[in-house]
N, C-alpha and C positions, 0 to 999 in steps of 0.2 A: 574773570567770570566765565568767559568763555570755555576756559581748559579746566572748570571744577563741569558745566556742562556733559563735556565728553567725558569726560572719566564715568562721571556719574551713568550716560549713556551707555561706555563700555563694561560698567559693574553689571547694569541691569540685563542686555545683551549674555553676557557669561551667566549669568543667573538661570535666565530664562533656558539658556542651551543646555546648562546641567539638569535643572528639571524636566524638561522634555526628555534627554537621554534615560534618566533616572525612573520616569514613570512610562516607558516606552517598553527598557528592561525588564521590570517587572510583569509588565504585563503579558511578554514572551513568559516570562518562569512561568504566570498562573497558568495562562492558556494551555501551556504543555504538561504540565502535573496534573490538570484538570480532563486532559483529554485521553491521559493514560488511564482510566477510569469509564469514560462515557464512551471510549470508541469499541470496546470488549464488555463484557459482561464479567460479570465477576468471578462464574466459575471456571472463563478461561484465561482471567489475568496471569495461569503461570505459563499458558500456553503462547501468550504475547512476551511476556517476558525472555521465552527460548528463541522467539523468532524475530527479534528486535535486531540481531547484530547480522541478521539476511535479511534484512532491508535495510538498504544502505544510502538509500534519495533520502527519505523523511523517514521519523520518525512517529507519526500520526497517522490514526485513523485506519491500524492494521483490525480487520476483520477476520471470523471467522466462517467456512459457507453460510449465510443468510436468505437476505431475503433480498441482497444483489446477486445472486449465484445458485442455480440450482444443477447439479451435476447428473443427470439423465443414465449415464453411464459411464466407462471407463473401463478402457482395457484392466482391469485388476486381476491378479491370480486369484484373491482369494472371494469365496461367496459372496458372502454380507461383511463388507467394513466396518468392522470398530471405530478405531481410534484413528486409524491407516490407511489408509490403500496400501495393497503389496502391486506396484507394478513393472512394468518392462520396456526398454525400448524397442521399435517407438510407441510413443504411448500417445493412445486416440482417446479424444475427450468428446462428449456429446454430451449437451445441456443446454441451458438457459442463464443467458447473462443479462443483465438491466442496462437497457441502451445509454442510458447516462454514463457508460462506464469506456467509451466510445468517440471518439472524435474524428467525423467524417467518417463513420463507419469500422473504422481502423482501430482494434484491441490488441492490447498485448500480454503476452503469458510470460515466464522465465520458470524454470524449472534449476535448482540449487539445489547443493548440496549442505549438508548440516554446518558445516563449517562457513556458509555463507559464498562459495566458491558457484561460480554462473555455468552453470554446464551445457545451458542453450536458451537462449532467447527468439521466439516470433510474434510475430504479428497475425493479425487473422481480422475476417469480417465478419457479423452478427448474418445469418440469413433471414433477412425480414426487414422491415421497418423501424429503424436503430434512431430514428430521432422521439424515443420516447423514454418514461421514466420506466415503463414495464418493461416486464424479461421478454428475449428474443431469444429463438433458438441458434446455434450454432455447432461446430465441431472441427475440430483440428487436429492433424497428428504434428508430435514434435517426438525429433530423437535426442538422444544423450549417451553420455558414456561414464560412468561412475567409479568413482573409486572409493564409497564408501556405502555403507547401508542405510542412511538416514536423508532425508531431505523433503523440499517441499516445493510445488505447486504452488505459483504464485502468478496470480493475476491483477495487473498493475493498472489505475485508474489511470486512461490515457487523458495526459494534463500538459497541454501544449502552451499555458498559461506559464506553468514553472512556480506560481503560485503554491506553498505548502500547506496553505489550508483547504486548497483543493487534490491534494496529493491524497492517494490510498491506496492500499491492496486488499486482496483476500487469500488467504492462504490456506493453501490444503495440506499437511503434513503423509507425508508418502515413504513405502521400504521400498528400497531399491534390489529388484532381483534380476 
């Protein structure tokens, strides 16, 4: 009687652990199909799609400048930016970033090349009051060295958590001159 108990015990145990795996899975697949959608807008789902294989932590919650990001200026060659910045190194950035994007103060930028390749990474601090959800102004120069024309600005939500649904960037697509 005893040994039809444990069995019985060990079926329900295995049961129990493949359904939990099973609806555990799934719910990664929806979350991530669903958030290829909700984290861009739809008239730039191809522009996420080009900048998917440069970012290489997560894959969630790439944006494009919003309304965590306002770029003030920018060393740029050209007048008024289209689609682009044409810039140069080093390239000085001045704007408004949303303090939520910040921990301890402490932002960081990467600057890549289209193939996904890191050309330089810093950190930098919001000047102002960064324990808020509003933008704060800041500015930073970073240099680089290029070996192609294409690439982007990227501004990586500092996430000391390591948690991916707190994970994000914003990305700026930039010519490299």
């Amino acid at each position: 009687m005893k040994r039809i108990i444990y069995i019985f015990i060990a079926i329900l145990i295995l049961l129990l652990g493949y359904l939990f795996i099973e609806y555990t899975y799934i719910d990664k697949i929806n979350n991530v199909e669903s958030s290829k959608v909700d984290s861009v807008d739809k008239d730039t789902e191809k522009e996420e799609i080009s900048v998917n294989h440069v970012i290489s932590t997560c894959q969630r919650n790439i944006y494009l400048p919003n309304e965590y990001i306002n770029i003030e200026s920018i060393n740029s060659l050209n007048e008024s930016p289209s689609d682009k910045y044409i810039v140069k190194s080093p390239l000085v950035i001045d704007g408004l970033l949303s303090g939520s994007w910040c921990f301890e103060n402490n932002c960081i930028v990467h600057i890549k090349d289209s193939k996904g390749n890191i050309l330089n990474t810093t950190s930098f601090n919001l000047n102002g009051d960064w324990m808020t959800e509003k933008l704060v102004p800041f500015s930073l120069e970073i240099s680089y060295i290029s070996n192609t024309d294409n690439g982007y600005i990227i501004f990586e939500k500092n996430n000391p958590s390591g948690l991916e649904q707190n994970c994000a960037f914003i990305v700026i697509p930039v010519i490299f001159k």
